[in-house]
C-alpha positions in Angstrom: -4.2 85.5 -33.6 -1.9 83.6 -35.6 -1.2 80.3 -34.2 1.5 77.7 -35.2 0.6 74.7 -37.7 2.0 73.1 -41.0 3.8 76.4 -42.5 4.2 78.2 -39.2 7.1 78.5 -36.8 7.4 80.5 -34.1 11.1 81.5 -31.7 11.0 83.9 -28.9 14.5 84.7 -30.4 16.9 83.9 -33.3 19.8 81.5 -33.2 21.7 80.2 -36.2 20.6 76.5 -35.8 17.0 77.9 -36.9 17.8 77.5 -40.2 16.8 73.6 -39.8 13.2 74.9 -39.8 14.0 77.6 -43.1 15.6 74.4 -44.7 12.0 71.8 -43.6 10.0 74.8 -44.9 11.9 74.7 -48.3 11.6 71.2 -48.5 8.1 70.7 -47.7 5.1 73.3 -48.5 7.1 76.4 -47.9 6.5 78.5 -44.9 7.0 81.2 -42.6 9.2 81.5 -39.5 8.3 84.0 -36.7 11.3 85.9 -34.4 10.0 87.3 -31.4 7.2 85.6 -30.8 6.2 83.0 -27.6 4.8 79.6 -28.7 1.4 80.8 -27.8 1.4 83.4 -30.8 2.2 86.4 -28.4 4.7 89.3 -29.3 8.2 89.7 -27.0 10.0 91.4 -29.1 13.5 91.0 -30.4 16.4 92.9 -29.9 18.7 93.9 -33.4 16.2 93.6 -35.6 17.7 95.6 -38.3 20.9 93.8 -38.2 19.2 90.6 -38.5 17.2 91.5 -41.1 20.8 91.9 -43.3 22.5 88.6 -41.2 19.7 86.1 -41.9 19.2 86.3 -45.5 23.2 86.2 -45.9 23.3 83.1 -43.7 20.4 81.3 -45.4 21.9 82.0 -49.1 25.7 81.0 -48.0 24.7 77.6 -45.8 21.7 76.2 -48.2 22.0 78.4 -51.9 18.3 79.4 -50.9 16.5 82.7 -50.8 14.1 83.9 -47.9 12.5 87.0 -47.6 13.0 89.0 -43.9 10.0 91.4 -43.1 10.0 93.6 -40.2 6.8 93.4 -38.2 5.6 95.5 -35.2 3.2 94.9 -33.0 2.4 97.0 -29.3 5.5 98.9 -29.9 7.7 95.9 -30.3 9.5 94.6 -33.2 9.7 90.7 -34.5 10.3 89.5 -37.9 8.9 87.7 -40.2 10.8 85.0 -42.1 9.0 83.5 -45.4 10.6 80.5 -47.1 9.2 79.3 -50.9 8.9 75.8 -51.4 12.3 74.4 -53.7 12.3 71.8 -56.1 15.3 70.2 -55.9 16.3 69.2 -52.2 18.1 71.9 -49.7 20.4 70.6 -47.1 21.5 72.1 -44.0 25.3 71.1 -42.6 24.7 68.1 -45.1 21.7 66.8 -43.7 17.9 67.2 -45.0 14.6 68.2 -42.8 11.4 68.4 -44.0 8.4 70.0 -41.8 5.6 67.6 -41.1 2.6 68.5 -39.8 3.4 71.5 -36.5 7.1 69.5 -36.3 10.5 69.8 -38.1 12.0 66.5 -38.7 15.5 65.6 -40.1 15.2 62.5 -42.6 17.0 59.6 -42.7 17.2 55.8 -43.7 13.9 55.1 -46.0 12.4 58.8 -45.0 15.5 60.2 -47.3 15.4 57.8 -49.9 11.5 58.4 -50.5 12.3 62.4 -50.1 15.1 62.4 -52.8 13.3 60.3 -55.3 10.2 62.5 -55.2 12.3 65.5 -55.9 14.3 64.3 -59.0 10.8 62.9 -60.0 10.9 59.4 -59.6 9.7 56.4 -58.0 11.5 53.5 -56.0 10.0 51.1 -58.5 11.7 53.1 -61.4 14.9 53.1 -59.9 17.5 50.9 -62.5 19.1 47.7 -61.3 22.6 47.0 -62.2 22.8 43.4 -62.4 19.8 42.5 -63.2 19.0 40.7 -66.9 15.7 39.0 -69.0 17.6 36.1 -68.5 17.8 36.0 -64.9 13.7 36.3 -64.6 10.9 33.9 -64.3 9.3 32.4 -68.0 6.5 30.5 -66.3 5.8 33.8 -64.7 6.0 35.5 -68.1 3.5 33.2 -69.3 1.0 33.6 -66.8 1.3 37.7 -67.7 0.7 36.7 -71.2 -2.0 35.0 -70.3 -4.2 37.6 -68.1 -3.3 40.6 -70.6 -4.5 38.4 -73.5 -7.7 37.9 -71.8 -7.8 41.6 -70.6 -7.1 42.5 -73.6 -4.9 45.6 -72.7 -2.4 45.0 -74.7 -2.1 43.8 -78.4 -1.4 40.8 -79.7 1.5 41.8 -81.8 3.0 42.6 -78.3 2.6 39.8 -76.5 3.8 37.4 -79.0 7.1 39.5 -78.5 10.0 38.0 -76.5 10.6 38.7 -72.8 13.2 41.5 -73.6 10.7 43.1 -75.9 7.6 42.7 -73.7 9.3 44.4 -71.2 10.0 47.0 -73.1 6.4 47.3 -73.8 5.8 48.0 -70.3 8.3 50.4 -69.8 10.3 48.5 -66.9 13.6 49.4 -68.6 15.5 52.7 -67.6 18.3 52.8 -70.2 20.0 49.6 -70.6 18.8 48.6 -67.3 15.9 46.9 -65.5 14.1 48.2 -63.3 13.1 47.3 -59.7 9.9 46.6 -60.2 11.0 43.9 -63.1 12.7 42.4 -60.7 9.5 42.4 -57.9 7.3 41.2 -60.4 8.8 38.7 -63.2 12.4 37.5 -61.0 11.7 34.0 -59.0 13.3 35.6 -56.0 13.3 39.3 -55.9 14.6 39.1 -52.6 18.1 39.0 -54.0 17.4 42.3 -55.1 14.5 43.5 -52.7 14.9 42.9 -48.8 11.5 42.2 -47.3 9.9 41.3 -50.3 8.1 38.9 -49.4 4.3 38.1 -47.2 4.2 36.4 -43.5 1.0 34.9 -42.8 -0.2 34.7 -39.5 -3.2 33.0 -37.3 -3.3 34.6 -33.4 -5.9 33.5 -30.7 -7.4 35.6 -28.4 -4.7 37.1 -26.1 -2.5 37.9 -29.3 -1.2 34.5 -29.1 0.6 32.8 -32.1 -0.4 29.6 -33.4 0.8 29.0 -37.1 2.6 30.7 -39.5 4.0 30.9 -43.0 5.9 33.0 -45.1 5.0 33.7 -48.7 7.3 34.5 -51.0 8.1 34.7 -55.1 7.3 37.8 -57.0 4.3 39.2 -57.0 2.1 37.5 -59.2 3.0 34.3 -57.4 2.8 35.7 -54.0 -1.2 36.8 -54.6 -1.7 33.0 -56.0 -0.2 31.7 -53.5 -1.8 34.1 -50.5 -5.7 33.5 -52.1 -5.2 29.3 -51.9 -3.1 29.9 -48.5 -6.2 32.1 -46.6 -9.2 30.3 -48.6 -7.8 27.1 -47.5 -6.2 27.1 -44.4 -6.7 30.2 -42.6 -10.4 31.0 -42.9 -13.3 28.8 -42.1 -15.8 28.1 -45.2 -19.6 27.5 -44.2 -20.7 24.2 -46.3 -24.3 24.6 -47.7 -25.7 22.4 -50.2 -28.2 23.6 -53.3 -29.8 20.1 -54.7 -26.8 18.3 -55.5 -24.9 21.7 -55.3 -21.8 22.2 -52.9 -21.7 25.4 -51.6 -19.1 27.3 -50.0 -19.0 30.7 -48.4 -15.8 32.4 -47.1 -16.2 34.7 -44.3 -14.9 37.3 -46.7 -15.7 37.5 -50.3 -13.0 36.5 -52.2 -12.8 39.4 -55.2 -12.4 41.6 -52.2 -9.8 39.8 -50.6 -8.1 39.5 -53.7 -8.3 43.2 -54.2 -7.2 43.8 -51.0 -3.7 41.6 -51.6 -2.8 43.6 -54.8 -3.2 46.7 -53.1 -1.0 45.8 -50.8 1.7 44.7 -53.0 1.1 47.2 -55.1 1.3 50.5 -53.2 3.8 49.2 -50.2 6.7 51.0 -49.3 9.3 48.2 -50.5 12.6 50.9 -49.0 11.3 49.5 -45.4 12.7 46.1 -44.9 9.7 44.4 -43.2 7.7 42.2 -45.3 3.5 43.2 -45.7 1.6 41.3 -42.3 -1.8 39.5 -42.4 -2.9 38.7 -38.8 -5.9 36.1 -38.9 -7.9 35.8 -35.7 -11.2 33.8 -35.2 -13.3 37.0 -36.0 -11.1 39.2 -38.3 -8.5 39.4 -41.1 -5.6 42.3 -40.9 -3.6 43.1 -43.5 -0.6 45.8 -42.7 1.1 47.2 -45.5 3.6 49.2 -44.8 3.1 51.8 -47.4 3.1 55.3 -47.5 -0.2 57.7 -48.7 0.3 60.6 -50.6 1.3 63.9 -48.9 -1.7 65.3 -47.6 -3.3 62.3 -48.4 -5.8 60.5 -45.3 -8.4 57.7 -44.9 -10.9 59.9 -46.1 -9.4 60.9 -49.7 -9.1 56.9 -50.2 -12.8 56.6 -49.2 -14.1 59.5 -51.4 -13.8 59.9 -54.9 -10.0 60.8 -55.9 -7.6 60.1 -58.7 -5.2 56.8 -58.8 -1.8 57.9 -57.6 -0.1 54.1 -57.0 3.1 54.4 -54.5 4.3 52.1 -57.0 3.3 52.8 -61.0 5.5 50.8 -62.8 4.4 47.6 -60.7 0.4 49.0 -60.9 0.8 49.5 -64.8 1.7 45.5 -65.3 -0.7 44.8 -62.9 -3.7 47.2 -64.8 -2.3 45.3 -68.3 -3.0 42.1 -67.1 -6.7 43.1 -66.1 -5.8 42.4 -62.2 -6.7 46.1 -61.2 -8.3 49.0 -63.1 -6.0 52.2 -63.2 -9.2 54.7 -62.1 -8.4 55.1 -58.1 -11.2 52.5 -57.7 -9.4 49.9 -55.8 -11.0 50.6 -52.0 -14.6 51.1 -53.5 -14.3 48.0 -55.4 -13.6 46.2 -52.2 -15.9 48.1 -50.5 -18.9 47.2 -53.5 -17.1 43.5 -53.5 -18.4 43.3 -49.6 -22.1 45.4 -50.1 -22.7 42.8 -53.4 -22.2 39.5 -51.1 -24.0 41.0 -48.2 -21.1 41.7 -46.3 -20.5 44.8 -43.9 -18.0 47.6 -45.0 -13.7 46.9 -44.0 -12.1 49.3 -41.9 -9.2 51.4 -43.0 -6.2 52.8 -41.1 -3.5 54.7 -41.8 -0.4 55.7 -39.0 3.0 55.6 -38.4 3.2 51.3 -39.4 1.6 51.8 -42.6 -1.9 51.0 -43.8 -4.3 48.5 -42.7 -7.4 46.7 -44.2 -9.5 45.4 -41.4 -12.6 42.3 -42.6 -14.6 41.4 -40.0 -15.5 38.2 -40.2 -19.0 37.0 -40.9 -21.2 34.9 -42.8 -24.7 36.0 -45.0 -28.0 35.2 -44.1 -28.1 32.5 -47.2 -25.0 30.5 -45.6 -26.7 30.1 -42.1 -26.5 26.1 -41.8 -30.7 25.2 -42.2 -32.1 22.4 -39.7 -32.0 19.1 -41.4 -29.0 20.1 -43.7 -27.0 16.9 -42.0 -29.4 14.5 -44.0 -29.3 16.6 -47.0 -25.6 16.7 -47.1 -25.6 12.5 -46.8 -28.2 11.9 -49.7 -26.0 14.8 -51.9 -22.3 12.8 -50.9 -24.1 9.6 -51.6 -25.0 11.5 -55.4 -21.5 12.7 -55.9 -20.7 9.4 -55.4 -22.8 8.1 -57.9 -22.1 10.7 -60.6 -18.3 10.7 -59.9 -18.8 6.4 -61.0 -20.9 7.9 -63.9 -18.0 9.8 -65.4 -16.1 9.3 -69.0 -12.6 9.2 -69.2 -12.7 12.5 -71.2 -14.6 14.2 -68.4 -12.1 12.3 -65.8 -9.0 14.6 -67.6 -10.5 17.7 -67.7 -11.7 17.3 -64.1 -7.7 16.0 -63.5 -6.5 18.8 -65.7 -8.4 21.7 -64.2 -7.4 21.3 -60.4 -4.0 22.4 -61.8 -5.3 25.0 -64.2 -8.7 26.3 -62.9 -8.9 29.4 -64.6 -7.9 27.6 -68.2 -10.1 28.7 -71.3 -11.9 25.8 -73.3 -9.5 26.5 -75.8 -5.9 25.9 -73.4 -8.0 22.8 -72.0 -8.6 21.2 -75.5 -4.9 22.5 -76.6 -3.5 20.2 -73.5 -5.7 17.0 -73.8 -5.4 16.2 -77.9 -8.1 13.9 -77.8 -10.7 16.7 -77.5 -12.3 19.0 -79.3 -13.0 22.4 -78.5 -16.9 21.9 -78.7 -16.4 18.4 -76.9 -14.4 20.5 -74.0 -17.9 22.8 -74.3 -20.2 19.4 -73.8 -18.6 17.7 -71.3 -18.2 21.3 -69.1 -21.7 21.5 -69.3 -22.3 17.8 -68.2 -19.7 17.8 -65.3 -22.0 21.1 -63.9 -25.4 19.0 -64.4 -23.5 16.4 -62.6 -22.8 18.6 -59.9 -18.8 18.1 -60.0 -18.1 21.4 -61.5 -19.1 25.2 -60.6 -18.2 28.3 -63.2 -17.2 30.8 -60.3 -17.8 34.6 -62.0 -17.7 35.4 -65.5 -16.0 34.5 -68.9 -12.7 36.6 -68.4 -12.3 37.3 -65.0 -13.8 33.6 -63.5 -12.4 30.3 -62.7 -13.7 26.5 -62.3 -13.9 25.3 -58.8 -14.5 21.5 -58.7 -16.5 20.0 -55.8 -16.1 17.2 -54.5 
């Protein structure tokens, strides 16, 4: 028995306004429409059936400039037919409006729907789409410089490139259409792409129990600010870290490890849907982080193809290309299994993802590993170790004093930048007193050489 589903339709009898479901067939999968059949898949019959097999294909040409193909069908010695639309790649209207079918339902598109519909058929993207008004000018050179600075250490780009100017560099990563911008320029280089980009921005959240607000704050900037800003905002004021001490050693555990938070954040800025108006959501609660994106998978696209092995098809690629050239993400599909490994590596359980109508959201449950758990008798440890800090913060020279001073600003700076910025210093004498502000227990290396950062203790 055939039964109705994705590229199935079925009408007990034919009526002109049908052709909404020939013209979400044509705009979707293609499919196959069914007169003179009941919803449950059983024949009635239709009456005319030769005549309508001449009307309908007139109709269908003369309202949308499409083709269909009308087969008679019998079936207990009654007559239906059988209507069987191709998918188009260009978009098909019907009285000036556009349907598309979506799962067992035919649905007219509008607002962000249509704008996302219409790009995908001329074969591009919201990012790609040109701004007007836009100029190098107008964008963000401390913003530029930071770029220059994670895609020299990625090394994704050459050299040659970077030392270009802003105009030129941006032609290297392909955010121009014509003489124009792009959005995504604007999104990820402009101080406040809101100007160009409504919603553009991150609201932070913390509820108690009882979906009760307590604080807020809104993040905003382009994107490269808006993920520094978010990591210092939910590391330091939103999420609880668990103090442990090793010797002298400060510890301190996040309920969720931070390379997967961070991961998490560029995803979301990445692949969100930036035609709806509402900024990206993270909802901290006492037990669990959310983070609501409103973006939009792939058709045919569910949770399970992001959890299994599948190919990177970024809602956004102009953005995720800048992003992947300044080593921030790879450009493999990898980015939930790196959060994913990023939580099994530090001991910490598996995310949850979800995907409906709101978007997609990133669910970290809140805990802390086994080697965080605050030991009996860590009170008196952590007195003796404040009483050292002391002590070895008296101890200090003035050189280590500025590179302590300098590095609270700059905390993923290179020996090199640090040794550039204080001109008293050499590069080896940067390498010396690094080294002795670690055995001091004042400084921490936090991952490796490229990718890491120096997190001072105090």
């Amino acid at each position: 028995m055939i039964l109705e589903s994705q590229n199935i339709e079925f009408k007990e009898s034919w009526r002109d306004e049908y052709q909404k479901w020939i013209c979400g067939f044509a705009n979707a999968q293609g499919g196959t429409l069914y007169i003179g059949l009941r919803d449950n898949g059983e024949v009635c019959g239709v009456q005319d059936a030769k005549k309508l097999m001449e009307d309908i294909p007139n109709k269908v040409r003369d309202m949308m400039g499409i083709l269909v193909e009308v087969n008679l069908r019998e079936k207990d010695k009654k007559q239906y037919l059988e209507i069987v639309t191709d998918a188009y790649p260009y978009p098909i209207s019907f009285r000036g409006k556009y349907y598309q079918r979506s799962g067992a339902t035919n649905q007219e598109l509008k607002g962000a729907a249509l704008d996302r519909f219409m790009l995908r058929k001329q074969g591009k993207t919201w990012d790609g789409v040109p701004v007007p008004y836009l100029k190098t000018k107008d964008l963000d050179n401390a913003t530029f410089d930071l770029f220059r600075k994670y895609a020299k250490r990625s090394g994704r780009m050459e050299d040659a490139d970077l030392m270009d100017d802003n105009h030129g560099l941006l032609e290297k990563l392909r955010l121009y259409e014509g003489n124009y911008l792009k959005r995504a320029a604007a999104l990820l280089f402009h101080p406040d792409p809101e100007q160009y980009v409504t919603g553009a921005f991150v609201k932070v959240g913390f509820f108690r129990e009882g979906m009760d607000l307590v604080y807020q704050d809104e993040v905003h900037g382009n994107l490269f600010q808006q993920i520094v800003k978010l990591m210092d905002l939910l590391c330091t004021k939103y999420m609880k870290a668990i103090i442990t001490y090793e010797g002298i050693q400060r510890i301190e555990t996040l309920p969720i490890p931070r390379e997967a938070l961070r991961e998490a954040l560029l995803n979301a800025c990445i692949n969100k849907d930036y035609a709806e108006h509402s900024p990206i959501q993270i909802r901290v609660y006492e037990n669990k982080l959310e983070i609501i994106n409103g973006g939009v998978l792939p058709e045919g696209w569910t949770v399970e193809t992001l959890l299994s092995s599948h190919r990177s098809m970024p809602y956004n690629p102009d953005i995720a290309n800048t992003f992947f050239r300044a080593g921030e993400i790879e450009a493999w599909g990898r980015g939930i299994e790196r959060i994913i490994m990023a939580c099994k590596n530090d001991g910490f359980s598996t995310p949850e993802f979800r995907y409906d109508a709101s978007g997609i959201w990133t669910t970290f449950k809140f805990e802390y590993p086994e080697r965080a758990t605050i030991q009996s008798g860590q009170k008196t440890t952590q007195k003796t170790t404040q009483k050292t800090t002391q002590k070895a913060i008296q101890n200090m020279t003035e050189q280590q004093q500025a590179i302590l001073s300098f590095l609270k600003g700059h905390p993923e700076a290179t020996r090199k930048e640090i040794s550039e910025s204080l001109s008293n210093i050499t590069e080896d004498g940067v390498k010396y007193n690094l080294s002795r502000l670690q055995e001091l227990g004042l400084l921490k290396r936090v991952g490796g050489r490229k990718q890491g950062y120096w997190q001072i203790i105090e």
